[in-house]
C-alpha positions as CSV (number, residue, x, y, z in Angstrom):
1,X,155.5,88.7,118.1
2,X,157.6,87.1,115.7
3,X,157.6,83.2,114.7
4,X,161.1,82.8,116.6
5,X,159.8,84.1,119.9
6,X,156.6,81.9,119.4
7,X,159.5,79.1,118.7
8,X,161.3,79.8,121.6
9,X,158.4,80.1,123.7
10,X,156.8,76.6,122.6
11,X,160.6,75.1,123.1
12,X,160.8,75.9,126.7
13,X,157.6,74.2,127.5
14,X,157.3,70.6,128.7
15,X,156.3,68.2,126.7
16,X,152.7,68.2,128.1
17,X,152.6,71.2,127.8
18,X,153.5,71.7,124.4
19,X,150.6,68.5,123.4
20,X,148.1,70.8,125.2
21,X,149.4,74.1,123.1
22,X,149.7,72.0,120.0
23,X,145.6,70.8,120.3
24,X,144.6,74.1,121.1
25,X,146.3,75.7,118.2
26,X,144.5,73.1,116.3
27,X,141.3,73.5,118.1
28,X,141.5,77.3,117.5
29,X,142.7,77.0,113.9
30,X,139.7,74.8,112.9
31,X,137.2,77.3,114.6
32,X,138.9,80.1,112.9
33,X,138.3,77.8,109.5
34,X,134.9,76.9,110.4
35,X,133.9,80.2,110.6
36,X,135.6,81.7,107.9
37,X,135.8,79.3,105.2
38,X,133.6,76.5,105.5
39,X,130.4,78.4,106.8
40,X,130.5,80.8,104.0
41,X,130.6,78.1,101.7
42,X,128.0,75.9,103.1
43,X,125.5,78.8,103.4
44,X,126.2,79.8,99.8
45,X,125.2,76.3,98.8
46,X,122.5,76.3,101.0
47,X,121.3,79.4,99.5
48,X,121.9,78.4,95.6
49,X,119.8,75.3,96.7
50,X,117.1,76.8,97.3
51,X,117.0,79.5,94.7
52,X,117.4,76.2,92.3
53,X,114.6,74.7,93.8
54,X,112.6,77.5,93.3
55,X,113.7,78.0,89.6
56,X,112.6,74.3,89.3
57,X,109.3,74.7,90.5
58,X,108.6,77.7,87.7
59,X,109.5,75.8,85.2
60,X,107.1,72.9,86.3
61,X,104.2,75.3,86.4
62,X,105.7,77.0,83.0
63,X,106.0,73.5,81.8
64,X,102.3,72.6,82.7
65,X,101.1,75.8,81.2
66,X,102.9,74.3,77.3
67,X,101.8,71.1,78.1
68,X,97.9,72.6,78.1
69,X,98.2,75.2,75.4
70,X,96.5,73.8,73.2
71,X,93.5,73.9,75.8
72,X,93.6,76.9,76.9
73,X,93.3,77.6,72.6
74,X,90.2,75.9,72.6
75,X,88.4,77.7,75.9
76,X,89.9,81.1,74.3
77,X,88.2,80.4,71.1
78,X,84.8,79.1,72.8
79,X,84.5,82.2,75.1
80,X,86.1,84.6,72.0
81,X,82.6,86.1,71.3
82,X,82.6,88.0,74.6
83,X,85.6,89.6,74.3
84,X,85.2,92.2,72.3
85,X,88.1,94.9,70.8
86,X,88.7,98.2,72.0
87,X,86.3,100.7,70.9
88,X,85.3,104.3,71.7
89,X,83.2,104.5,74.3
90,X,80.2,106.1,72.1
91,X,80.6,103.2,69.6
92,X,80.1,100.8,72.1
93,X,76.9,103.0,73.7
94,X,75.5,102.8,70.0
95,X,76.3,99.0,69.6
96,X,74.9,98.0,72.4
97,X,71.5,100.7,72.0
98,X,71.0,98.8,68.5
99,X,71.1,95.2,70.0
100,X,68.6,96.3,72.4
101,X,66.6,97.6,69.8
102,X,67.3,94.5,67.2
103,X,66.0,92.4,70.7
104,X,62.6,94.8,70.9
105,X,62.0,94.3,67.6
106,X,62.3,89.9,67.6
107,X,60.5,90.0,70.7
108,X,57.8,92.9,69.1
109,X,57.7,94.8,71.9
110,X,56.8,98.6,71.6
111,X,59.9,100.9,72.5
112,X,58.5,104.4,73.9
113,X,61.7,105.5,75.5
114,X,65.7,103.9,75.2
115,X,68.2,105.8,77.1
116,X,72.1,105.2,78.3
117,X,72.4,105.8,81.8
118,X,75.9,105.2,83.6
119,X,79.2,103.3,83.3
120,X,81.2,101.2,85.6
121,X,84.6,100.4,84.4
122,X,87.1,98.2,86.4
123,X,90.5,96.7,85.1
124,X,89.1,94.1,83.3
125,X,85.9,95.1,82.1
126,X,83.5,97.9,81.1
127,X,79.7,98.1,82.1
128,X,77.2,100.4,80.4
129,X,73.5,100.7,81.3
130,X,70.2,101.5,79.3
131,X,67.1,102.8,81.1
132,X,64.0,101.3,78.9
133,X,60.7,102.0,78.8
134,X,58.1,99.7,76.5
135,X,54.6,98.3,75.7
136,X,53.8,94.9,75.0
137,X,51.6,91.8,75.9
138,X,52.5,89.8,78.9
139,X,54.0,87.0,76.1
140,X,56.1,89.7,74.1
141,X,57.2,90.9,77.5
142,X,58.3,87.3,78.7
143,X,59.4,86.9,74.8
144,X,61.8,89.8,75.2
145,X,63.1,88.7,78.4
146,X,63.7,85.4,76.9
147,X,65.8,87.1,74.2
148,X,67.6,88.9,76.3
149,X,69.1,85.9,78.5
150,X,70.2,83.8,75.2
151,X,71.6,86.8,73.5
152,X,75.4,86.1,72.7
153,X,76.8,88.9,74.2
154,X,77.2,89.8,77.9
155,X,73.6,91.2,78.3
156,X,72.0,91.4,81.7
157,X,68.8,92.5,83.0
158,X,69.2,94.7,86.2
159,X,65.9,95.6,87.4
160,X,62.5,96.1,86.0
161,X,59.1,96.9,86.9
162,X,55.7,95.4,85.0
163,X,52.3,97.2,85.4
164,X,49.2,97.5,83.7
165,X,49.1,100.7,81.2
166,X,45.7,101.2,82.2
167,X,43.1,99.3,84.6
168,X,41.6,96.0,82.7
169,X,43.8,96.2,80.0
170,X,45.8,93.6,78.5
171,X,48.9,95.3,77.6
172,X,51.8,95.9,80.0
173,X,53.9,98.3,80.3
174,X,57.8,98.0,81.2
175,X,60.2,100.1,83.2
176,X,63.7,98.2,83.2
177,X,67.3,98.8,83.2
178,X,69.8,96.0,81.4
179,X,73.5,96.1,81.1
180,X,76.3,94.8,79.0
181,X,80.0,93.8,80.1
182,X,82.6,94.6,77.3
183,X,85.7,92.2,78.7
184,X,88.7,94.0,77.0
185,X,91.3,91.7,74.8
């Protein structure tokens, strides 16, 4: 069909006819705009709207993150003495044997056996593990103990297990396994 047939055909109707033709042509060709022009559009906006909205909403968090930087500095440097850098993993065994030892020695216990055991590692931290084995009086025992909980470092007793060395006497001996987490920078 040509636009002079569509002429001709529109010219022979009546005139009510041709009102009725003229509305639905109009009718038609705003649905036919609706769905192709203006729905696009208004779901494009849509769309960018909300992907602004959520731009603006990271750079409110971002922005609360500057505003406390200065914060967070601070609580870095006050918990900067338990992070500790990288180091081989028989470096840190021997740092931490000597600690345990330097920690015998203030508390003046007697060390009869010191021994690593195992390691646990996860994604943020490494744990190592010392079997010990020691004499002492009950108040270099609770001494050592003492030490051990203030020590500046990530130091943990596990387990332990107190007994008389012999029957009547006054010095204990000490089974007792203590760990240190290494929280990688």
């Amino acid at each position: 069909m040509n636009l002079k047939s569509i002429l001709s055909f529109v010219a022979k109707l009546s005139k009510r006819e041709r009102m009725i033709f003229y509305v639905t042509v109009a009718v038609v060709g705003l649905g036919a705009m609706d769905k192709f022009i203006l729905s696009p559009i208004l779901h494009k906006i849509t769309h960018l709207t909300e992907v602004i909205a959520q731009q603006e909403e990271e750079i409110k968090q971002s922005l609360i993150i500057i505003s406390e930087e200065n914060r967070i500095e601070e609580e870095t440097k006050a918990y900067q003495s338990f992070l500790s850098p990288a180091l081989t993993e028989e470096k840190a065994i021997t740092e931490f044997l000597k600690e345990v030892e330097n920690i015998a020695k203030q508390s003046s216990v007697y060390l009869i056996d010191m021994k690593p055991t195992v390691k646990n590692e996860d994604a943020a931290s490494t744990k190592y593990f010392v079997k010990l084995n020691f004499e002492a009086q009950m108040e270099q025992v609770m001494n050592f103990f003492y030490h051990v909980s203030i020590f500046n470092q990530l130091i943990k007793v596990e387990d332990f297990q107190l007994r008389p060395k012999t029957e009547g006497s006054s010095i204990i001996s000490c089974d007792m396994s203590i760990s240190k987490a290494i929280v990688q920078e």
